[in-house]
C-alpha positions as CSV (number, residue, x, y, z in Angstrom):
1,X,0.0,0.0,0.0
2,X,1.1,3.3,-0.6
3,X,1.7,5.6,2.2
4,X,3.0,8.5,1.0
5,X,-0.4,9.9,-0.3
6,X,-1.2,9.7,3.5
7,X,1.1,12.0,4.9
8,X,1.2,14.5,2.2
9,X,4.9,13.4,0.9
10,X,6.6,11.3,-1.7
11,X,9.6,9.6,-2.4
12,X,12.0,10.6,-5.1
13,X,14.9,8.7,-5.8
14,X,17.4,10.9,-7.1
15,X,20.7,10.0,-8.6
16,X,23.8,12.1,-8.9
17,X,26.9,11.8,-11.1
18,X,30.4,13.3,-10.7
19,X,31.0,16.3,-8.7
20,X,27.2,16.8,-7.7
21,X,27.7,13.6,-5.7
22,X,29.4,15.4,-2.9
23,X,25.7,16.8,-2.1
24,X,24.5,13.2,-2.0
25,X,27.1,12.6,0.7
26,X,28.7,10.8,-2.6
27,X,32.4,10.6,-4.2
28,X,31.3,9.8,-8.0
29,X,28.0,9.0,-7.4
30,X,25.0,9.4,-4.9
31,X,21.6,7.3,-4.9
32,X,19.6,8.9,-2.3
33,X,16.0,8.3,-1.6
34,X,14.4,11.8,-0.8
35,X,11.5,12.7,1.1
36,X,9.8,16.0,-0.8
37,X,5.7,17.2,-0.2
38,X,2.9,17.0,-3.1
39,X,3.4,19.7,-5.3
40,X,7.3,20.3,-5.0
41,X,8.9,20.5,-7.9
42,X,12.6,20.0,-9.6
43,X,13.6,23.5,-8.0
44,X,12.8,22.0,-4.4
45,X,14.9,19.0,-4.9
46,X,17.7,21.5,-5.8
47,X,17.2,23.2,-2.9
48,X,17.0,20.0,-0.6
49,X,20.7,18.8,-1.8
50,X,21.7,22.6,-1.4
51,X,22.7,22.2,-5.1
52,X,23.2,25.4,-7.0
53,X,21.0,25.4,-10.2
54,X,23.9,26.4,-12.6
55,X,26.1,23.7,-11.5
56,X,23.4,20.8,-12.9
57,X,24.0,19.5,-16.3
58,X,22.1,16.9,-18.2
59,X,18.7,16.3,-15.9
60,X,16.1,13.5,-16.3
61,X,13.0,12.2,-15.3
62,X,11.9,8.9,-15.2
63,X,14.4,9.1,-18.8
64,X,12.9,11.6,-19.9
65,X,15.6,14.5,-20.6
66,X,13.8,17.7,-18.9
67,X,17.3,20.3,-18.8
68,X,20.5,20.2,-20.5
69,X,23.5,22.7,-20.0
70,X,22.5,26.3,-19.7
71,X,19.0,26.0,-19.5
72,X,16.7,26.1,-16.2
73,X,13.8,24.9,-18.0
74,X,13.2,21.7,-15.6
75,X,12.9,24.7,-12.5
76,X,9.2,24.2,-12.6
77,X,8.8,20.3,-13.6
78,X,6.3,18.6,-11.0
79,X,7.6,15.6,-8.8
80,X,5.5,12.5,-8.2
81,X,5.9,9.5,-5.6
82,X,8.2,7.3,-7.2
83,X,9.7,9.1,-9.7
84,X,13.6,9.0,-10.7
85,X,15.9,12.1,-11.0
86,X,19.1,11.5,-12.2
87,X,21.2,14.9,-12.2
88,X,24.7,14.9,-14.2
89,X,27.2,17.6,-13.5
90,X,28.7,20.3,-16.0
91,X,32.0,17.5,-16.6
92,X,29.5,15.0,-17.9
93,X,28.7,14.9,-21.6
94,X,25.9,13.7,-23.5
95,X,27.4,11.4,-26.2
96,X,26.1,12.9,-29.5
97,X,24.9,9.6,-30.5
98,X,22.0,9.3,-28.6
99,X,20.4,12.5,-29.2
100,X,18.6,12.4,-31.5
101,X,14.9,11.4,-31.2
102,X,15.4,11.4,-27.1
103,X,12.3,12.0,-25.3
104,X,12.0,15.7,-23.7
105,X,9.7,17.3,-22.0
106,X,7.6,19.7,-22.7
107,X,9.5,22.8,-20.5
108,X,12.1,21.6,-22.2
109,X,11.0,21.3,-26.3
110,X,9.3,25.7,-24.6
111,X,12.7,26.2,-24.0
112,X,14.6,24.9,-26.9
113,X,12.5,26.2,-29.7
114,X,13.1,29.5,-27.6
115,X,16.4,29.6,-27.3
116,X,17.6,27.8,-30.7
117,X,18.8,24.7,-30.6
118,X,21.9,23.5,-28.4
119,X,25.6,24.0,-29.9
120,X,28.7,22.1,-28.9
121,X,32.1,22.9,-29.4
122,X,34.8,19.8,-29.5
């Protein structure tokens, strides 16, 4: 049975990959169940790990890619019970290969027709 709709919070489990780690109490990575209320979002998870917003990379939910480099556009994006964050640092790339066709959400796809698409320099 699930509790957590109970007591007014859900469970996130949250991932984080190379420096950010360190917030996880981590050294390359840090799994880390978190404890968050209805209605927070992907801004109160930052908060939680005390993680500076311009220090996240590459973000996901549940695989789907909500913020990449430069863009805050996952700020807003709703948690639910159960969900899985996983939160790469600046270090980390996103091999090119796979990019095409990814699933993104729909802050995300706002954001990216906003701001042109992403450019990468080698």
């Amino acid at each position: 049975m699930d509790t957590s709709s109970h007591n007014n919070t859900i469970t996130v489990n949250t991932a984080l990959y190379g420096p950010l780690a360190k917030y996880g109490g981590g050294k390359y990575i840090a799994e880390i169940n978190v404890a968050l209320e209805h209605g927070d979002k992907i801004e109160d998870l930052l908060k939680y790990f005390e993680l500076p917003p311009d220090e996240k990379s590459y973000l996901f939910i549940n695989a789907v890619l909500c913020d990449v480099p430069g863009l805050y556009a996952s700020q807003r994006e709703l948690l639910h019970d159960g969900d899985h964050v996983g939160i790469f640092s600046l270090q980390h790339m996103w091999p090119y290969q796979y990019r095409d066709g990814i699933r993104m959400s729909d802050s995300l796809t706002e954001a990216l027709e906003e701001h042109g698409p992403i450019k990468n320099t080698y």
